[in-house]
C-alpha positions, 0 to 999 in steps of 0.5 A, a space after each residue: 509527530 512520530 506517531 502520527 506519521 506511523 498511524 498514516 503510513 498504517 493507514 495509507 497502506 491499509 487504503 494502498 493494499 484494499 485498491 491493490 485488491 480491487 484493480 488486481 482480484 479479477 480481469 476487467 474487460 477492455 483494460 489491462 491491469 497490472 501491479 506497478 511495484 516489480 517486488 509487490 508484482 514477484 510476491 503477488 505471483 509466487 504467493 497470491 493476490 491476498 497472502 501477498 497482501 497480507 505478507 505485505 501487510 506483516 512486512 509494513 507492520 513490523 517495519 513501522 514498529 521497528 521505527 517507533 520502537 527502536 533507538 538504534 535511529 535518529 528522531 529526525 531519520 525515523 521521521 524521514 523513513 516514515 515520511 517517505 512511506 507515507 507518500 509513496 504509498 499515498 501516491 500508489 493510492 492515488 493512483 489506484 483510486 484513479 485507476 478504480 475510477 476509470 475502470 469503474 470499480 467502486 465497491 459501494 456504486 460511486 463513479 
């Protein structure tokens, strides 16, 4: 279950920081698009859309690993921290689908 929910949690984050990048890569006429998370909005402005995402991505990377890997924690705490990714990060893709809906920015002409 821990591995599961890690490879999710990889793979949520990987979707969130994609939508991320298509709402927020350049200006759309008529809407005002901003990013919601205030650390990710401070990383995105000190170092830029794509190095933010990627530091974002080593953060998330290493994060999930540490809880794969350590025995400092608890099976069920580990499940917990992970679970708590997975969905925060499933809701920030949600809305960022819905978002890129809205505003019509799907890469492939969905919409």
């Amino acid at each position: 279950m821990l591995r599961l929910l890690a490879g999710v949690s990889l793979l949520l984050t990987g979707a969130d920081h994609f939508t991320t990048w298509l709402c927020l890569r350049s200006p759309v006429s008529g809407w005002d698009v901003a990013e919601a998370n205030p650390l990710a909005d401070w990383l995105f402005a000190a170092a830029g859309l794509v190095p933010g995402l990627a530091i974002d991505s080593v953060v998330t990377l290493s994060a999930v690993a540490f809880l794969v890997t350590t025995v400092s924690l608890s099976p069920g705490l580990k499940t917990g921290f992970l679970a708590l990714i997975s969905l925060t990060t499933g809701y920030a893709v949600v809305n960022n689908v819905q978002a890129i809906h809205a505003m019509g920015l799907w890469p492939i002409g969905i919409g």
